[in-house]
PATOR-483286 format. One line per field, with one value per residue (C-alpha): residue in one letter; x, z, y. Coordinates in pm, whole numbers, plus 32768, in hexadecimal, padded with zeros to 4 digits. Example, Ala and Ser with C-alpha at 12.3 -4.5 7.8 and 13.67 -1.06 7.14 Angstrom:
BEGIN
aa: a;s
u: 84CE;8557
w: 830C;82CA
v: 7E3E;7F96
//
This chain:
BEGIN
aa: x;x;x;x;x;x;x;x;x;x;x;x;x;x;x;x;x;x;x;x;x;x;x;x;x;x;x;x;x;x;x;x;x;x;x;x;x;x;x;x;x;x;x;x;x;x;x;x;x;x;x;x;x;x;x;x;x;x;x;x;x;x;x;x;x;x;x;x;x;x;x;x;x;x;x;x;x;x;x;x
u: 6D93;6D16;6D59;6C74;6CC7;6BC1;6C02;6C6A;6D91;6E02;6DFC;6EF2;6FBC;6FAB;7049;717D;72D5;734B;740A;72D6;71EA;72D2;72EA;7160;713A;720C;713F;7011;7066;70F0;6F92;6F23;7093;7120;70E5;6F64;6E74;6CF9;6C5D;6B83;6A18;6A25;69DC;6A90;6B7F;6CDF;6E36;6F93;70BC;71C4;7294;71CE;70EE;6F8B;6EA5;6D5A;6CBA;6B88;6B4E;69FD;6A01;6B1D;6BD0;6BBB;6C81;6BE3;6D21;6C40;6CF9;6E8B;6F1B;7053;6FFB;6F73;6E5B;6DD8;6CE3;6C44;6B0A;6A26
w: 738D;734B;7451;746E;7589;7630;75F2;7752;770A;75D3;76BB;77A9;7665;75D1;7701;7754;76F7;75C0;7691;775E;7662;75BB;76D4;770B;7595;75A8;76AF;7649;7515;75E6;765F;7705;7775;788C;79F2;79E2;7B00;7B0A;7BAF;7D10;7CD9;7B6E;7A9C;7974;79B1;79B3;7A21;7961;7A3F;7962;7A55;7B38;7A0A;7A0B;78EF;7943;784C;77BD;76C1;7642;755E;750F;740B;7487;75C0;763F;76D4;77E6;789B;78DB;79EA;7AFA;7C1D;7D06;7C32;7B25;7C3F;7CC7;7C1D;7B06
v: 0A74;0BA3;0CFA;0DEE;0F19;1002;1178;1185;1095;112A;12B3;1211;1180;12CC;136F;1277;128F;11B9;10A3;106B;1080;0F4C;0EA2;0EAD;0E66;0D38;0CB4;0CE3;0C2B;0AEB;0AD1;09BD;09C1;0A85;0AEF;0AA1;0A6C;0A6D;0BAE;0B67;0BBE;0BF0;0A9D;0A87;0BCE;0BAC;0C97;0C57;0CE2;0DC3;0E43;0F3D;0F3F;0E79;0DF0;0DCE;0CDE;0C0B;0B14;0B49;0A2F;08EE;09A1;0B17;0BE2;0D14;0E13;0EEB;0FA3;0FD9;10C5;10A2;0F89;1086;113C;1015;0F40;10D7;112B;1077
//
């Protein structure tokens, strides 16, 4: 499976403090497992739950995973 993250992602990664960027990194690497649900409204988008952390994601194809957007619960569904 191969990750690919949107510069947006890899800003907030950038800007997090090393034991949450490992715990995000070690989720995002159990992909498809975890805290997953399907967004409403937005066909094949997904959020992972780390925490008050979420991972909005896409698989554009079988064998790839799009990382979107991450941000704290409260900010990640605002804006595009």
């Amino acid at each position: 499976m191969r990750l690919i993250y949107s510069k947006q992602a890899v800003k907030a990664i950038s800007g997090m403090d090393k034991p949450t960027k490992q715990r995000i990194k070690k989720a995002v690497e159990a992909l498809p497992d975890g805290d997953i649900k399907p967004l409403q409204g937005s066909h094949g988008s997904f959020r992972l739950r780390v925490g008050g952390w979420r991972i909005l994601f896409s698989h554009p194809d079988s064998e790839t995973i799009l990382i979107e957007k991450i941000a704290p619960r409260g900010e990640v569904y605002k804006g595009g």
